[in-house]
Structure formats: structure tokens, C-alpha cells
C-alpha positions, 0 to 999 in steps of 0.5 A, spaced: 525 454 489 524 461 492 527 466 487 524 473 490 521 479 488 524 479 479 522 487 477 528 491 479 522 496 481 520 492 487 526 490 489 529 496 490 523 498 494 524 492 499 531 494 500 529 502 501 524 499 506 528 494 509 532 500 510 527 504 514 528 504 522 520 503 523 517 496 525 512 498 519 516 498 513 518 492 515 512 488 515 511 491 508 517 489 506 517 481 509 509 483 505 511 485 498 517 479 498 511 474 498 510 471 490 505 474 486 499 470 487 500 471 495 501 478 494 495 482 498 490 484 493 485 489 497 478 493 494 475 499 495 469 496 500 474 494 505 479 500 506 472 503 506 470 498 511 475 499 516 478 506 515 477 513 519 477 519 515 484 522 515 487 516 515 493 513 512 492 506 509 498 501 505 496 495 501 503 492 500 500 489 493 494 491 489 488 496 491 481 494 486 476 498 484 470 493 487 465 498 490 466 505 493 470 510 498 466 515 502 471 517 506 478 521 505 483 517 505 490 517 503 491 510 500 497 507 498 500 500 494 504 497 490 500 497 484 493 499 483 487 498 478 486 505 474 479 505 476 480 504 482 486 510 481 480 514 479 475 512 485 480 514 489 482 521 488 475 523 488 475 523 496 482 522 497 489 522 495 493 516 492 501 515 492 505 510 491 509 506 497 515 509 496 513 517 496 509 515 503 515 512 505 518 519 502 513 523 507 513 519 513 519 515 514 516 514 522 511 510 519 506 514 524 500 514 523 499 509 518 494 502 518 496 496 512 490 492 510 489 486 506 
């Protein structure tokens, strides 16, 4: 039996997600609702891979701190490691989901990978 999402954090940002006119919050959200262990798990290498400078980049699960990030990128997650947190910031910016949602309600702009 399929239960959701269980920490009052995620299910209220599926709900504020939900909520949004933009086909991509909407694709985050059906994302995020997936159990743990389907959740997206992304690492450094590939946002670094496949982003552009100046991009923005959403992972609806768990950024990971395997290999390095060249480029300045804004990342937002779910959750990210604390080295990863740490890597990231010394090219370009991280924030979380909701304050991306916050900034950029049209979802303009903004690739989701993993």
C-alpha cells in the first residue's frame, strides 16, 4: 500500500507546488511524491555535464557531491549533501525548492535533472 510523502516539510511543498500554474512545478511535484528510494539522486559530474553558465538547475531529491562544478550555476533540491552544499557555492548559488518557487513562480528558465 502506497502511503506518500511522511515529513509535514515535503508534503507541504507538494501541495505549494501543486498549487503553482507552471507545467514544471508540476513535474517536480508528481517527482517528489515518489518513495525514498525512487527519489532522484543527482552528483556534481552530471549537473556540470549538462548545464549552461547562468543556468538554473532543480533536482526533486538529493544533490551528491561526486566529482566538481566548473560552471555558475544555481542548484536547487530537496535535500543536499553538506559537501556538496560546499562545492556548490563556490561557483554558484544553492537554494532550496520552495525559495526557487518563491523567486520564480513561472518556472522560466529552469531545467530539472536526474
Amino acid at each position: 500500500m502506497r502511503t506518500g510523502p511522511q515529513t509535514l516539510r515535503l508534503q507541504l511543498l507538494i501541495q505549494s507546488l501543486l498549487a503553482g500554474k507552471a507545467p514544471v512545478w508540476k513535474r517536480v511535484a508528481t517527482d517528489l511524491t515518489r518513495s525514498t528510494r525512487q527519489r532522484r539522486t543527482v552528483n556534481l559530474y552530471t549537473i556540470n555535464r549538462v548545464a549552461r553558465d547562468g543556468e538554473t538547475i532543480v533536482v526533486p531529491g538529493k544533490v551528491l557531491s561526486v566529482g566538481n562544478l566548473d560552471k555558475k550555476v544555481t542548484v536547487a533540491a530537496y535535500q543536499f549533501s553538506s559537501e556538496a552544499k560546499a562545492k556548490i557555492t563556490a561557483n554558484g548559488t544553492v537554494m532550496s525548492i520552495e525559495d526557487l518557487l518563491k523567486t520564480n513562480p513561472e518556472g522560466k528558465g529552469v531545467r530539472i535533472v536526474g
